[in-house]
C-alpha positions in Angstrom: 39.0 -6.7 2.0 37.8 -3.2 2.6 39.6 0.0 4.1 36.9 0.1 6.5 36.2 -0.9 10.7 33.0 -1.9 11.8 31.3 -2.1 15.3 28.1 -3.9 15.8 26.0 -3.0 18.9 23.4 -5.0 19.8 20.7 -6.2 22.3 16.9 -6.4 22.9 15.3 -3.2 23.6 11.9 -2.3 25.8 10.6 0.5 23.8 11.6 0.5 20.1 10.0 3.9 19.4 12.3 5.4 22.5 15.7 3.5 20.9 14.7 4.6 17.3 14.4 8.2 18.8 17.5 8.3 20.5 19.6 6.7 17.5 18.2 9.9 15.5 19.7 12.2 18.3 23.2 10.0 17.4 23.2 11.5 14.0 21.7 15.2 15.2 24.5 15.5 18.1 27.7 13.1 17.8 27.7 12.6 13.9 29.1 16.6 13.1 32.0 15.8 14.8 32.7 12.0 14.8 36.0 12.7 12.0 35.9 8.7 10.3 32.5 8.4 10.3 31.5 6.6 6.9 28.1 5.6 7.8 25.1 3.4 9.9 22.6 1.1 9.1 20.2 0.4 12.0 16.9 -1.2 13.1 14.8 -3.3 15.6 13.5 -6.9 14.7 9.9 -8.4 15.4 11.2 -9.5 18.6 12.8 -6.2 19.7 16.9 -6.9 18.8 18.0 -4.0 17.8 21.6 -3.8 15.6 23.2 -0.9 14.5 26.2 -1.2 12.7 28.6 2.0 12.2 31.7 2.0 10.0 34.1 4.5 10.1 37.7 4.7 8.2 39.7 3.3 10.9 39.6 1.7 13.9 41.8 4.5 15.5 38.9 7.0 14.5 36.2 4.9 15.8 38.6 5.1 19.1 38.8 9.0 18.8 34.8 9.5 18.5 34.5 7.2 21.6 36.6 9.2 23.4 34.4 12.1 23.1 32.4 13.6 25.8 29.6 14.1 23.5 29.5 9.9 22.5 29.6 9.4 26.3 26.8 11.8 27.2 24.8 9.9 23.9 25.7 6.6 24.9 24.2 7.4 29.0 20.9 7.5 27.3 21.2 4.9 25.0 22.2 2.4 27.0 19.2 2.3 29.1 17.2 1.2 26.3 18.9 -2.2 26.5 16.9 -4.6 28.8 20.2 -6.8 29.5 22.7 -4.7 27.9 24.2 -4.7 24.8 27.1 -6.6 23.0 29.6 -5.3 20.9 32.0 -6.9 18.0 34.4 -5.0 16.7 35.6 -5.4 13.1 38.9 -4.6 11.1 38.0 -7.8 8.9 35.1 -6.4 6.5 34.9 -7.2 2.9 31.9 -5.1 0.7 29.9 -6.8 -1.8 28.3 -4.0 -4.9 29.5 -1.6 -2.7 28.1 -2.4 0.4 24.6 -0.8 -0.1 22.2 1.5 -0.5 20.2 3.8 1.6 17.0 3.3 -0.2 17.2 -0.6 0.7 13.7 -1.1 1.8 14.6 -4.5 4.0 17.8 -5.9 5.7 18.8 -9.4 6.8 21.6 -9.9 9.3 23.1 -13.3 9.5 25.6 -14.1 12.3 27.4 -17.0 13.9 31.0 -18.3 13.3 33.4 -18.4 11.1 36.3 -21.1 10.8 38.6 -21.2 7.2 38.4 -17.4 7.4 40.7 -16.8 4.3 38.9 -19.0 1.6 35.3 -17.5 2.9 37.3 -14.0 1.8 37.3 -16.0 -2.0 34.2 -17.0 -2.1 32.6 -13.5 -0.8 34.5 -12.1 -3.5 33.2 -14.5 -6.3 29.7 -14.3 -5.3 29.9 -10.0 -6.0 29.5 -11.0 -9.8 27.1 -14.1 -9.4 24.6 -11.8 -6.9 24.6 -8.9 -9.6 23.8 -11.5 -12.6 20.7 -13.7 -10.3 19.8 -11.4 -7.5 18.9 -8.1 -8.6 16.9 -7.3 -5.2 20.1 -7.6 -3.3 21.6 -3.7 -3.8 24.5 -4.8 -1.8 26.1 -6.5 1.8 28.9 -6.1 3.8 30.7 -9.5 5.9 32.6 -8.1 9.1 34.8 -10.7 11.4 35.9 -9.4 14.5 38.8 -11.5 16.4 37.1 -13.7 17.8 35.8 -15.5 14.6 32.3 -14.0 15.0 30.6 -12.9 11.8 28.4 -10.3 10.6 26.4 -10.4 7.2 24.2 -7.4 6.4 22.3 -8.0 2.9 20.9 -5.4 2.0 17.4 -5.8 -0.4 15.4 -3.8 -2.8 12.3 -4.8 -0.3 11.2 -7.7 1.5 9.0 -8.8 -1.0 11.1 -9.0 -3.7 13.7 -10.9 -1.5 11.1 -13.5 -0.6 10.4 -14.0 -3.4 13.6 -14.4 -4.8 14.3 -16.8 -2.0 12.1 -19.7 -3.8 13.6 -19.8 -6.6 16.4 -22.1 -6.9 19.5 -20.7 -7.6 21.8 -21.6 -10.9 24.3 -24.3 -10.3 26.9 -21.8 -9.9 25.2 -19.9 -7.2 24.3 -22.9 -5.5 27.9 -24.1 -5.0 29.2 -20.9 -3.8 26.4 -20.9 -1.1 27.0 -24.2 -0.3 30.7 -23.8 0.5 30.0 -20.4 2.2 27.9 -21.8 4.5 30.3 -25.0 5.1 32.9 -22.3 7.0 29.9 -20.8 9.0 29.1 -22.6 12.6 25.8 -21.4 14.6 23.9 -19.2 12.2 21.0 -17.2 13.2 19.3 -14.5 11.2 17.8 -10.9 12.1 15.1 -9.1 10.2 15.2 -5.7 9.8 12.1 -4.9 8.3 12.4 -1.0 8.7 15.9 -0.1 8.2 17.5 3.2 8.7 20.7 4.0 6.7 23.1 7.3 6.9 26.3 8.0 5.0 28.9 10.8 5.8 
């Protein structure tokens, strides 16, 4: 498991060019002084769900940057992007795979739902770091984040869409295969996000 917290922040949008602009004004105002801050990766689906997911050291310096008055003056405006609001999960539980990631991924898949047997998905995230590096070379790296509750957050992170799609047809080795197969035997209610313009930033 990694030193690291996560928050997730989601919801649909109205106007993704507004939300992309005002994410940018994150990183121009807040970011200098948000002490923690690790890194983002954000983006809007085809159907207008937008996710951004920050990480910062601790949650205790995720707590700090909220309390500042320039994150609530930021968050005034962002929040009335959201048509309904947005959700938030907040993670101590986040385990990296080749490092997480890289900002020149050119696609992202989020995959969410539930998680029950917590500890032995921990394993088998673990085991599948060496198996993705030896059969998936368009996958450049993903993080898994729990929050409390049991809810789960998978960012893959992908050399480009079309390499992952294609990738996807293949079958994988028998190896592969039973790793995935157990993974997704401790994951309830799984839905998946496309984010097929991606925007990443690290400290």
């Amino acid at each position: 498991m990694s030193d690291m917290f996560m928050q997730i922040i989601q919801g649909k949008v109205s106007d993704a060019d507004a939300t992309m602009a005002t994410l940018e004004q994150w990183h121009q105002e807040v970011e200098p002084g948000a002490i923690g801050f690790l890194g983002s990766t954000y983006g809007i689906s085809a159907d207008g769900t937008c996710v951004i997911l920050v990480r910062f050291e601790s949650a205790e310096a995720a707590e700090r940057n909220s309390r500042r008055a320039e994150q609530s003056d930021w968050w005034s405006r962002m929040e009335r992007n959201f048509v309904d609001g947005a959700t938030f999960h907040d993670c101590h539980d986040v385990t990296t795979v080749l490092s997480g990631g890289r900002d020149d991924a050119g696609f992202v898949q989020v995959i969410q739902g539930r998680v029950h047997g917590r500890e032995r998905l921990h394993t088998l995230v673990e085991q599948s770091g060496e198996m993705i590096s030896r059969y998936r070379p368009d996958v450049v790296g993903a993080t898994v984040a729990i929050d409390e509750d049991g809810y789960f957050t998978e960012t893959v992170a992908f050399t480009s869409e079309a390499e992952a799609r294609e990738a996807e047809r293949k079958s994988p080795p028998p190896d592969a295969a039973r790793i995935i197969d157990e993974e997704m035997s401790h994951l309830d209610d799984v839905h998946y996000i496309d984010l097929h313009e991606p925007k990443f930033v690290s400290a």
